[in-house]
KEBA-990289 format. One line per field, with one value per residue (C-alpha): x, y, z. Coordinates in Angstrom, 1 decimal, decimal comma. Example, Ala and Ser with C-alpha at 12.3 -4.5 7.8 and 13.67 -1.06 7.14 Angstrom:
u (12,3:13,7)
v (-4,5:-1,1)
w (7,8:7,1)
END
This chain:
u (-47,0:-49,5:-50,4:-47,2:-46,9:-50,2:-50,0:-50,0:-52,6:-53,7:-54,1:-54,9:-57,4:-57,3:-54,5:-52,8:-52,7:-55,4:-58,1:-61,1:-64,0:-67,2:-69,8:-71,5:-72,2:-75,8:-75,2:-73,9:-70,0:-68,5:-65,8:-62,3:-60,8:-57,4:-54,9:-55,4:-59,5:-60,4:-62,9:-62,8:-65,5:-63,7:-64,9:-65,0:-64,3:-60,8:-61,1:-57,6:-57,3:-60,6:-61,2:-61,6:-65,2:-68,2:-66,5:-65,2:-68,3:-70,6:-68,6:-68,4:-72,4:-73,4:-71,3:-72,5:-76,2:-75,3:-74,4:-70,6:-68,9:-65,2:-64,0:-59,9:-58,7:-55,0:-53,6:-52,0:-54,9:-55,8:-60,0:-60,2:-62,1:-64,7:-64,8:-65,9:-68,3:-69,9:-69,7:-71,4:-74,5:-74,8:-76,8:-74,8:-73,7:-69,9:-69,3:-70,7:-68,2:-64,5:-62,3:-58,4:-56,0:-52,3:-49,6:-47,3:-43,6:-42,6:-45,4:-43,2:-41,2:-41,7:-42,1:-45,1:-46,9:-49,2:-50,1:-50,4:-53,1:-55,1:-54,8:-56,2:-59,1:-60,0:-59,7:-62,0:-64,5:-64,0:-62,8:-61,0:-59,7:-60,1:-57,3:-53,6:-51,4:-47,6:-48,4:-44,9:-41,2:-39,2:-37,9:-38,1:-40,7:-39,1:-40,1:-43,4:-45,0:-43,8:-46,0:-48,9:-48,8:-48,9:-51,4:-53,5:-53,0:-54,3:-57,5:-56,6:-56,5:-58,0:-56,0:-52,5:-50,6:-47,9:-49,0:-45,7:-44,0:-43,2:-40,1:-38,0:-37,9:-35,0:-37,4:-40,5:-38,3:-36,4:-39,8:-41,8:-38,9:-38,0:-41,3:-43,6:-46,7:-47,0:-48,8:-52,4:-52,7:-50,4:-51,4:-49,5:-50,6:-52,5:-54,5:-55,4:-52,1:-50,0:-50,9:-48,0:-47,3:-44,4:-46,1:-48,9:-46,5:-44,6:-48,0:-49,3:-45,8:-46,5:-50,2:-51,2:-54,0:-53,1:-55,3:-54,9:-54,7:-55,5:-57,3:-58,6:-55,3:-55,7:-55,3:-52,4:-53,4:-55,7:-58,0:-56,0:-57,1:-60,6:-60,7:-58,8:-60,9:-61,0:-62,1:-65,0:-65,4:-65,9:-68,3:-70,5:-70,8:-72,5:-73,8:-71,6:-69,1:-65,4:-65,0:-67,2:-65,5:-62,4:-63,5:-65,4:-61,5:-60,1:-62,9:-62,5:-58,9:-59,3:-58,3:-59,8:-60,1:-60,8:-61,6:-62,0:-64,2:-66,7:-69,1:-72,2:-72,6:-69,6:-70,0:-72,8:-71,9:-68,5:-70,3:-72,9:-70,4:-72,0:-75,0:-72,4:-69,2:-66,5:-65,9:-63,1:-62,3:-62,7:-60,0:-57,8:-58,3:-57,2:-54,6:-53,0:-53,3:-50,5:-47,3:-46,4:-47,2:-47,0:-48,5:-46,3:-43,1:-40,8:-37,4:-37,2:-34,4:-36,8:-39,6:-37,1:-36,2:-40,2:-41,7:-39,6:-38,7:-42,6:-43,8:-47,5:-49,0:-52,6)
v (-70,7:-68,0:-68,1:-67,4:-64,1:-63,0:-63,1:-59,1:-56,7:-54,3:-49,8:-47,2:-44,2:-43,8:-46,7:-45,3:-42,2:-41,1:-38,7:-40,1:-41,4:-39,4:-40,4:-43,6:-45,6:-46,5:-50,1:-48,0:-48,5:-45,8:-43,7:-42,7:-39,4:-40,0:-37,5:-35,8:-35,1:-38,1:-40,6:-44,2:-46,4:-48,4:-52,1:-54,3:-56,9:-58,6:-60,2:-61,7:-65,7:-65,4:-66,5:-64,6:-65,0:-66,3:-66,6:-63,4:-61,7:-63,1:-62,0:-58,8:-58,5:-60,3:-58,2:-54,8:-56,1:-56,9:-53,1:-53,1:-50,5:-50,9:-53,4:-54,3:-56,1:-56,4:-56,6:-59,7:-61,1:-61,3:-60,7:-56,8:-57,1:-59,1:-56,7:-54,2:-56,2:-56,5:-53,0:-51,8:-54,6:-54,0:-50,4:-48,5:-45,2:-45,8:-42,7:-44,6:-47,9:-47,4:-49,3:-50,1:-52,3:-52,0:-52,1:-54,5:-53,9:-54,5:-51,4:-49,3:-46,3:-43,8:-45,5:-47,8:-46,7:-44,5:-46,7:-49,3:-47,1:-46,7:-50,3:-50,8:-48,2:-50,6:-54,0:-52,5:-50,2:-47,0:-43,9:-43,0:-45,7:-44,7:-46,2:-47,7:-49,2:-50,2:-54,0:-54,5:-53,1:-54,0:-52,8:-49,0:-48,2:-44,8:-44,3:-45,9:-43,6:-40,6:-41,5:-42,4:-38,7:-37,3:-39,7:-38,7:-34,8:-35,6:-37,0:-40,7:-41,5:-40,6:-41,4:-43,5:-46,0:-49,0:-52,7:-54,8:-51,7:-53,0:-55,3:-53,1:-49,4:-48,8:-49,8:-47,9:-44,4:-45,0:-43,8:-41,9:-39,4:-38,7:-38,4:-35,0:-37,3:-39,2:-42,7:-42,2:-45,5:-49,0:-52,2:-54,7:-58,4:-57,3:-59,1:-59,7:-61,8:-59,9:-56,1:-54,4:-51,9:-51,0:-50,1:-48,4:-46,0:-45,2:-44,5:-42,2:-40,4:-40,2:-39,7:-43,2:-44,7:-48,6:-51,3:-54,9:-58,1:-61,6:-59,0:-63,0:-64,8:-66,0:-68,8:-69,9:-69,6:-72,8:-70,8:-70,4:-66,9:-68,0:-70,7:-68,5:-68,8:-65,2:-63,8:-66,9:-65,9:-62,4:-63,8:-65,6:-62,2:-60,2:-63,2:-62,8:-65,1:-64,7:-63,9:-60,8:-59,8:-59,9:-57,5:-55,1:-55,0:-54,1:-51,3:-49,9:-49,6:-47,5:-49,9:-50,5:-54,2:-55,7:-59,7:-62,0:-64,7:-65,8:-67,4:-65,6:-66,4:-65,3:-61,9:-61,5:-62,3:-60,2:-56,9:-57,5:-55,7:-52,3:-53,1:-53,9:-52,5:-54,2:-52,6:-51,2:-54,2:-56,6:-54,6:-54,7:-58,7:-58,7:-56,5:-58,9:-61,5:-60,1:-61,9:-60,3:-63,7:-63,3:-66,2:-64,7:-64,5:-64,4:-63,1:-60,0:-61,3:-64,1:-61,6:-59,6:-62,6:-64,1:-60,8:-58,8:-61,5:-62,8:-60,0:-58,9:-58,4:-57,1)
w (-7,5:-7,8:-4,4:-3,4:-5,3:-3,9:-0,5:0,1:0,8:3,8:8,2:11,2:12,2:16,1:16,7:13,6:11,4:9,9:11,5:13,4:11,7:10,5:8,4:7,9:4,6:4,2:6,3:9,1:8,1:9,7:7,0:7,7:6,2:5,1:5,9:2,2:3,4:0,8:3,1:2,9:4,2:6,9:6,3:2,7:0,9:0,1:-3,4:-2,9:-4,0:-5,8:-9,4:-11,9:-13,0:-11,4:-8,0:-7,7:-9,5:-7,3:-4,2:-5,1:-6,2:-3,2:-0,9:-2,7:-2,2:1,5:2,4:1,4:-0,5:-0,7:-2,7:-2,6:-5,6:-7,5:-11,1:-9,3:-8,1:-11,7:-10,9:-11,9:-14,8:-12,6:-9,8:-12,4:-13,4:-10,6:-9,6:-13,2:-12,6:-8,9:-9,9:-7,3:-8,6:-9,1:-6,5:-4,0:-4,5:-3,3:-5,6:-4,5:-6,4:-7,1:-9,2:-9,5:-9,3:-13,1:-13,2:-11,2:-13,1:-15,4:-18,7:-16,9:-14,2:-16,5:-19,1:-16,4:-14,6:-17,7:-18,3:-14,7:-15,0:-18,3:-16,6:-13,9:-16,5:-14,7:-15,8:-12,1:-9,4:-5,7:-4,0:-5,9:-3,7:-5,0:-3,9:-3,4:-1,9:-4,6:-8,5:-8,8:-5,9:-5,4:-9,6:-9,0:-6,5:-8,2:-11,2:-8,6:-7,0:-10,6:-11,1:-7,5:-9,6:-12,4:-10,7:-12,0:-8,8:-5,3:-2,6:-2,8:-0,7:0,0:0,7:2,9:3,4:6,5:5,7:7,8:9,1:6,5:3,7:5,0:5,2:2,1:0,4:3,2:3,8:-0,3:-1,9:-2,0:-0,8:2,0:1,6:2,5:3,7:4,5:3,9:6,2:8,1:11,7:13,5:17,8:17,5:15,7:16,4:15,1:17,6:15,7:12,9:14,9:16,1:12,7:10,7:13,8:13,5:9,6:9,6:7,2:8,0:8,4:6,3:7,9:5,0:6,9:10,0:11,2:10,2:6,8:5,6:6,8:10,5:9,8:12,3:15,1:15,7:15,6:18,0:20,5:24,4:25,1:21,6:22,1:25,7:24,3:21,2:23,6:26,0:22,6:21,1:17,8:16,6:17,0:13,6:14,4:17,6:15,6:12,8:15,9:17,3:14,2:13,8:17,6:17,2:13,8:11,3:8,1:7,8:4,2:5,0:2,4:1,3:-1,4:0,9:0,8:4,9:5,6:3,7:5,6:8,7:8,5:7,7:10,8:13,3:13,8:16,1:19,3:20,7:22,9:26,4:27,4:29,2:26,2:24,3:26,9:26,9:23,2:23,4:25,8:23,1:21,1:20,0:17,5:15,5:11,6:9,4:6,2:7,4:3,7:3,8:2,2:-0,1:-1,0:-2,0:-3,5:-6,2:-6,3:-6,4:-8,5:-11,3:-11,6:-14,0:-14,9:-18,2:-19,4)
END
């Protein structure tokens, strides 16, 4: 069951919304300025479907150690207070880690949202979160982001945004077009075969940079995406894997891309994308890959009832 109320989380620089990237981290992960001037690093690590404790502590230690520094977690992914764990051991100054999780909707509203934010900051042992995403469109959303732009004012928070907003264009404008601050970023499903044009388009015309959750599929796609011939055919050519040439695609089209996984290979592997670049060519080979196929495809009156009766306590 809890599986089923996680399955969110992840959007667009030159493809999408925010400005082009400058910068680099220290392991050459390039950083995107979000269209309040606040800079994300690109690339990092999901923590979605990991335990809390030793899996999800190690991850996120291993992952630091390996070069990354964006970390995406969730009060419903119930792993914060390990995530801040990790960051406080890892040594790192905290302004060099980007931290994003979100609030749930029974957080959403003006008798919540605040002490739900200082709840977070606690789980996580910092005194400021970088990135809070309202995880999902439902309950009082419109109520929720207002308390997230007083909380971006305050200085709670750095940079705000939505996560599934992309039900339906109806949902997306109900809050884009009656709030004071437009997200900063969108967190939707993308991926070579599913590359939400659609949404591309909207968050260019609104300036949000678009974060991609299950950028190779997830789990769902039982590695479909992975196994395709061309994105091998590609891998082979640079001698990466597909899983690579994937996360290289979602970088060249100005994504940020957050993949998950607690194996320490794979965490590796995933952040070794910055020493090659697909040609112009190879793009155009993905892009013809796209069929708009979704591997979480839930009615929206079904997330509706799961998602907005399941509530989240400390």
């Amino acid at each position: 069951m809890k599986q089923m109320f996680l399955m969110t989380a992840l959007t667009i620089g030159a493809a999408g919304g925010a400005d082009a990237q400058s910068n680099s981290t220290a392991a050459g992960v390039p950083m995107l300025t979000l269209n309040n001037g606040v800079q994300m690093p690109q690339f990092g690590l999901g923590v979605y479907s990991l335990k809390e404790g030793d899996e999800t502590y190690n991850s996120v230690l291993t992952a630091l150690k390996d070069g990354y520094r964006h970390i995406d977690t969730a009060h419903a992914y119930q792993n914060e207070r390990s995530v801040g764990r990790a960051v406080k051991d890892s040594g790192i100054p905290r302004d060099s880690i980007w931290i994003t999780s979100k609030l749930w909707p029974n957080e959403y509203g003006a008798e919540v949202t605040q002490e739900a934010l200082r709840k977070m900051c606690r789980r996580l042992g910092v005194d400021y979160i970088d990135m809070v995403y309202l995880h999902q469109p439902v309950g009082d959303y419109l109520g929720g982001w207002r308390e997230l732009e007083k909380a971006q004012k305050s200085g709670l928070v750095r940079a705000i945004g939505i996560s599934d907003f992309d039900v339906n264009d109806s949902i997306f404008n109900s809050l884009v077009e009656h709030v004071d601050v437009i997200p900063q970023t969108i967190q939707i499903e993308c991926h070579p075969y599913a590359q939400r044009k659609h949404w591309q388009e909207m968050c260019r015309k609104h300036n949000i940079q678009i974060e991609c959750w299950f950028p190779l599929g997830g789990r769902d796609s039982h590695g479909e995406i992975l196994r395709d011939a061309v994105i091998n055919d590609i891998a082979k050519a640079h001698g990466k894997t597909a899983a690579q040439v994937i996360i290289r695609w979602h970088i060249q089209m100005g994504f940020s891309v957050i993949p998950g996984t607690s194996d320490s290979s794979y965490i590796k592997e995933n952040i070794s994308v910055f020493d090659f670049q697909l040609t112009d060519g190879e793009m155009a080979r993905i892009a013809a890959l796209d069929k708009e196929k979704r591997y979480f495809n839930m009615p929206y009156e079904e997330q509706k009832r799961l998602f907005g009766g399941f509530k989240l306590w400390d």
